[in-house]
N, C-alpha and C positions, 0 to 999 in steps of 0.2 A: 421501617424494615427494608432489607436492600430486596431489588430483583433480580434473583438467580438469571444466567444469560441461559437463553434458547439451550435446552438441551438436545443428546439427540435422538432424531426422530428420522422415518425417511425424509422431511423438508430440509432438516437439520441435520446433517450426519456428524460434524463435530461436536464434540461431545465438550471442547472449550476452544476458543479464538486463537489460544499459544497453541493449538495442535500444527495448523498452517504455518505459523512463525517457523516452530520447531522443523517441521516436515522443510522449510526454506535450507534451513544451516547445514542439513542434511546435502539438499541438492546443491547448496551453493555453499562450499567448503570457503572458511576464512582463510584468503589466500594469504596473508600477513600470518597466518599461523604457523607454516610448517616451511616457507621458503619466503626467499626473498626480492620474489616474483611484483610489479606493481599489482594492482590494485584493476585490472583492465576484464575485458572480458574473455569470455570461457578458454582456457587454453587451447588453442587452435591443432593442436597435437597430441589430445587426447583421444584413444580412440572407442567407437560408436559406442561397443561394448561394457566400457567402464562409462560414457555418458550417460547409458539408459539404465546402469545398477540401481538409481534410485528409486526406478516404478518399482524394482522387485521387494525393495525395504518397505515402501509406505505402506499404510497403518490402512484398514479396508475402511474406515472412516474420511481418512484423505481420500482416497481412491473417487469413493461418492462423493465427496465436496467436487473435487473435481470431475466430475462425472457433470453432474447438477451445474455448473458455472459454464462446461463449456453448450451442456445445450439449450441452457438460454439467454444465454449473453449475446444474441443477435445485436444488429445495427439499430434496430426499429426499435428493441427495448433500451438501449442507452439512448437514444435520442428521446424516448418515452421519458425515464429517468429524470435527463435534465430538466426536462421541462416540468415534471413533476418537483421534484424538491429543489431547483434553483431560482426559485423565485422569491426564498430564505423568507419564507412568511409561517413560517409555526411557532416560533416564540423567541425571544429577545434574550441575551444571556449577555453577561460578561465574558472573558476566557477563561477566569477560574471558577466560575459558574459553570461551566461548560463542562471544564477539567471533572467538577463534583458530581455532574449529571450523568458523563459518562461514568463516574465511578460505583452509578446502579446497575452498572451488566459486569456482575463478579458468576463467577463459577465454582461453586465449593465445592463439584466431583473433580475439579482439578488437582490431579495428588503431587502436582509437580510444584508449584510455591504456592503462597498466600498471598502475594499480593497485589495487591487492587492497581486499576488499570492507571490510577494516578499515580501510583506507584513504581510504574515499571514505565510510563513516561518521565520521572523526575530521574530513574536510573540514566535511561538514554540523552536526559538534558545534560545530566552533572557528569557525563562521560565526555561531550563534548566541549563543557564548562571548562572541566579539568584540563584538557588538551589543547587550551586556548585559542576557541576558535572565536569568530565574531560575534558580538550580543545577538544578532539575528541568525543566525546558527546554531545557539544556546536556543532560542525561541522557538525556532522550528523544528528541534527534537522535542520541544514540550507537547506541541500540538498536532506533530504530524500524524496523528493515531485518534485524534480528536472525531472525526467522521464515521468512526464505528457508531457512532450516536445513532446510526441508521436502524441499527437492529433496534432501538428502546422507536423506533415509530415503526412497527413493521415488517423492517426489510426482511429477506431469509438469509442466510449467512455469505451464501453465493452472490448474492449483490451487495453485500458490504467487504469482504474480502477476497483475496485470493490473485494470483499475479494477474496486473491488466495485462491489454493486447489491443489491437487497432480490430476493429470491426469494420467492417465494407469493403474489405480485398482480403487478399490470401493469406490463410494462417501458416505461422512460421514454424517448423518442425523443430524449432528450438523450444517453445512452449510449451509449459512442463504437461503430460500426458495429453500430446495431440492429437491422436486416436479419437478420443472424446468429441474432436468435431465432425465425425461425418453424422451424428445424429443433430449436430445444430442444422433450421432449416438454410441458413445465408449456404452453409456449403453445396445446393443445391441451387444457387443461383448463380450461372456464370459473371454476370456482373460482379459481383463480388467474389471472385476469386482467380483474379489477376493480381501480378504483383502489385498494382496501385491501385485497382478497384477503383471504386467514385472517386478516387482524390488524384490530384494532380504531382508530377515529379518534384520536390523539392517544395511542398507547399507549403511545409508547419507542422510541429505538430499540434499546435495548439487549432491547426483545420481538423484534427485527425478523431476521429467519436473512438475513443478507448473505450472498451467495457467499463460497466459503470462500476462505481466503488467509495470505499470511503477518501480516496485521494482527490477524485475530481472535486467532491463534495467540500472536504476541505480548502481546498485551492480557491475554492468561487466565496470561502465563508471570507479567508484571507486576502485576499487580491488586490484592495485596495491601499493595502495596508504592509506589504511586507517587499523587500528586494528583488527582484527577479531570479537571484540564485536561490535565493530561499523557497519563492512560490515553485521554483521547478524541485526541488529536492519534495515539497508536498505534494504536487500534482501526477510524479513520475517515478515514486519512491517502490509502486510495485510493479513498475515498467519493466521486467527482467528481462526478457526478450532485446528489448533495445540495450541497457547499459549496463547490462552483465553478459549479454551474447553477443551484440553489436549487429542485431538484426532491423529489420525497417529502415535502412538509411537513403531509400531511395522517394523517403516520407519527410525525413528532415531536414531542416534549412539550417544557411551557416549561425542562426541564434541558438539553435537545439545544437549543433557541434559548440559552438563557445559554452556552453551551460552545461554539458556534460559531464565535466569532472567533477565539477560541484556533487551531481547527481550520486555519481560515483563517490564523492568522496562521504559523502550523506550515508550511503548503505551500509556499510560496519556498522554505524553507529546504531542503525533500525535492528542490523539481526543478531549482535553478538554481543551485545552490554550488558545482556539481562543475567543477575547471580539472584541468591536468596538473600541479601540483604536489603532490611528496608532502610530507606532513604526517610529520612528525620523528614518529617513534611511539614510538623509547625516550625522547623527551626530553620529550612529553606524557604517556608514563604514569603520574607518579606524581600529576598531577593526576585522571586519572581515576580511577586506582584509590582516591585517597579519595573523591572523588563518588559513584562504586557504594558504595564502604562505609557512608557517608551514610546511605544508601537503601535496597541491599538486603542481606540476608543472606550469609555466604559460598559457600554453595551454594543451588542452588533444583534444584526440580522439573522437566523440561524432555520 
């Protein structure tokens, strides 16, 4: 029998995982949709009034998600975090193993589709398939969604989703309902909130403790195993602040500018693939399961 995902509760205000997606496309209109604008961040010319229309749309269910995420995604809980589950000692999987396990956190009061979470990665795979991008491209729209696995050990929904952010300096008022941070307590630490906080000009940002989530978690399952455009498209893919507003750059080095467009060119594919058609999964799998073989080993660390 499957396990229904977290419903919601005060811990849990989403009442399913595509609320937050949904609430994204919202804030961040497909720019390829209505002009023939790149693909860059926020338009610099918008103004304040039409940027902040979207707190007045969101659903009082976002509202609490993000309420809950910004206060307590301190520095001390993501470093807590990592060192909690990156040590990928709870159990051994393959990545369609993996793909199957996440596919126990379904939500049947979701009225919006049916389907299942392996589902709606094999959409965003064969979207990029289609478009011919590279086999590890193809690969990391299958699994970039892979780390929600955190909710089936756990997690509350705020530390598996929701956009990251750099912790231990100053929150960027590009992040979606920044309000939300004067009840984190780091906002009450001058250390932390300077433009660079603990971290040095230009250091990485792979120095940089983003709030924890299912990206980073991913990132550390993948790492040894996939391209460096690929591992930043899963490590950075709810970075919005950075590569949809072109915020923090006095955090990244010329590796995070060369890796950038990647990043960018990855996000379509995360927010706007998703229809109601299901994707034939016994009749694509044996294309994926050579693409994982490809790439990764038969089992990993998880």
């Amino acid at each position: 029998m499957k396990t229904p995902e977290i419903q919601a509760t005060s811990h849990s205000p989403l009442a399913n995982m595509e609320e937050w997606e949904d609430f994204l496309t919202t804030r961040y209109p497909d720019p390829g949709a209505n002009s023939a604008k790149p693909f860059v961040a926020t338009d610099p010319e918008k103004k304040k009034e039409q940027f902040r229309n979207y707190e007045a749309d969101a659903r009082p269910t976002v509202r609490e998600f993000y309420r809950q995420n910004h206060l307590h995604q301190t520095y001390e809980f993501a470093l807590a975090k990592r060192k909690e589950f990156l040590t990928l000692n709870r159990r051994q999987m393959g990545i369609w193993e993996a793909l199957e396990y996440l596919n126990t956190l379904v939500d049947d009061s979701d009225p919006d589709t049916d389907l299942s979470q392996l589902e709606h990665l094999l959409q965003t795979a064969e979207h990029i398939r289609q478009d011919g991008h590279p086999r590890w491209f193809i690969l990391s729209g299958l699994i970039h969604d892979i780390g929600k696995i955190l909710c089936l050990w756990g997690e509350p929904q705020w530390a598996v989703v929701g956009d990251t952010f750099p912790t231990g300096c100053r929150y960027s008022d590009k992040i979606v309902f920044p309000q939300y941070f004067a009840a984190n307590p780091d906002s009450q630490n001058p250390r932390f909130q300077t433009p660079l906080g603990v971290y040095e000009e230009g250091c990485g940002l792979h120095q940089v403790q983003l709030s924890w989530g299912h990206d980073e978690y991913i990132y550390n399952v993948a790492k040894d195993f996939l391209p460096d455009e690929a591992l930043y498209m899963l490590r950075y893919h709810s970075f919005y602040a950075w590569h949809r507003e072109g915020e923090y750059q006095q955090l990244t080095n010329a590796r995070d500018r060369e890796m950038l467009p990647w990043v960018q060119k990855f996000n379509p594919y995360d927010l706007y693939t998703k229809n109601h058609a299901k994707p034939d999964v016994k009749a694509l799998r044996p294309f994926y399961d050579d693409l994982i073989a490809e790439y990764f080993p038969a089992k990993l660390n998880w």
